[in-house]
LOSEFI-630673 format. One line per field, with one value per residue (C-alpha): residue in one letter; x, y, z. Coordinates in Angstrom, 1 decimal. Each point is the difference from the previous one (the first is absolute). Layout:
BEGIN
res	A, ...
xx	X, ...
yy	Y, ...
zz	Z, ...
end
This chain:
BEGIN
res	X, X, X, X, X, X, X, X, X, X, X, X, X, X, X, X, X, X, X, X, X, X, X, X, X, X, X, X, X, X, X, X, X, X, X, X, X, X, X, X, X, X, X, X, X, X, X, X, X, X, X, X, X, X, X, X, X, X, X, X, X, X, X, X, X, X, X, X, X, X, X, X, X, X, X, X, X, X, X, X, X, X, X, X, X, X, X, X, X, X, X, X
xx	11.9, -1.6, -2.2, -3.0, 0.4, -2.5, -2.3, 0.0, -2.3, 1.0, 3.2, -1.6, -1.9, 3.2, 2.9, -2.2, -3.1, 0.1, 3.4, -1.3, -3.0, -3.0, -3.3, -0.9, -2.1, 3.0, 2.4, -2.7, -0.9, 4.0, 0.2, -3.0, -1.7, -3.3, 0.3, -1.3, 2.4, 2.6, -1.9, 0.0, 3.9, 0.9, -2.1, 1.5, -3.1, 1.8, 3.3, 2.3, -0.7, 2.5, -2.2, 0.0, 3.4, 0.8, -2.0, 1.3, 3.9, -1.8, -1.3, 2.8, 3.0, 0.7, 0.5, -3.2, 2.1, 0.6, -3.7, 0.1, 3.1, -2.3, -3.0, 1.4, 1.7, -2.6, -2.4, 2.9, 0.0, -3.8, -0.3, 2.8, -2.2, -3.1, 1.2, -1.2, 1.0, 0.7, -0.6, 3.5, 2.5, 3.6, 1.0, 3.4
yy	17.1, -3.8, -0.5, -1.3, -4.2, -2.1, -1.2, -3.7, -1.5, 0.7, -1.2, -3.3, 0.4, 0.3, -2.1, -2.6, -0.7, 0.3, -1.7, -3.3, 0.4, 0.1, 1.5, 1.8, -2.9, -2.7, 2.5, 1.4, -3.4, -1.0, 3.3, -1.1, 3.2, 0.6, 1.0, 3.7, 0.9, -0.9, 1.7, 3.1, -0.5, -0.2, 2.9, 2.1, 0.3, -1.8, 0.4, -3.6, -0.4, -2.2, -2.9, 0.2, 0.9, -3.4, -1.8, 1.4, -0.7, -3.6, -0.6, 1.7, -0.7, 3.7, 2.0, 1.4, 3.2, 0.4, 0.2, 2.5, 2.1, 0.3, 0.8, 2.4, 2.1, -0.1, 1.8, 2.2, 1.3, 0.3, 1.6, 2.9, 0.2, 0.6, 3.4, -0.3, 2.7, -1.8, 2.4, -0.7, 2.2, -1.3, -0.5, -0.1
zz	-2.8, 0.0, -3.3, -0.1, 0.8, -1.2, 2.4, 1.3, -1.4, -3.5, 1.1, 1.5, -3.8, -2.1, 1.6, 1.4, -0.7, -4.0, -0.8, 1.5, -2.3, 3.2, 0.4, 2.7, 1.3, 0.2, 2.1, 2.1, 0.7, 0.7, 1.9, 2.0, 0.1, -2.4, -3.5, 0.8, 2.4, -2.4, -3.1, 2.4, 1.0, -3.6, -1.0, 2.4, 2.4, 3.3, 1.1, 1.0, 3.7, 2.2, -0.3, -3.9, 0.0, 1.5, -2.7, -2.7, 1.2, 0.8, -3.7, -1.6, 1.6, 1.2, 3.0, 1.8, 1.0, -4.1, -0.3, 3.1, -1.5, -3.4, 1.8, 2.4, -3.0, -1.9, 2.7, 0.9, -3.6, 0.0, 3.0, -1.3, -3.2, 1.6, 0.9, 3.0, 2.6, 3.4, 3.0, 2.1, 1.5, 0.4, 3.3, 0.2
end
């Protein structure tokens, strides 16, 4: 059973944004996106989309399919926790 990962903004929070001492401002501004779409990434609000996924791996020498991975597990596991009952019949 997959525990609950952290979302990806409070990994973008943790490992990158507060070990190299910025504000929100300075990497919103290097991201080149506007300091309230990264406020709502980091709190959790938005999800990383392709195009921020390619920023990120940009500004911080990653991979935009880790940021993906992350995101994709994380609404996976959210998704399970929900509870909700998807109508679907197996097929085969």
């Amino acid at each position: 059973m997959m525990h609950n990962p952290p979302h990806p903004g409070e990994v973008i929070k943790k490992l990158c944004i507060e070990p190299l001492g910025l504000s929100i401002t300075e990497t919103a501004e290097a991201l080149g996106v506007s300091r309230k779409t990264l406020s709502e990434l980091i709190n959790g609000h938005i999800g990383i989309s392709p195009e921020m996924a390619i920023r990120l791996s940009i500004a911080f020498n990653t991979t935009p399919e880790s940021w993906l991975t992350q995101q994709m597990q994380y609404d996976l596991w959210e998704m399970r926790e929900t509870g909700k009952k998807l109508k679907v019949k197996k097929i085969a």
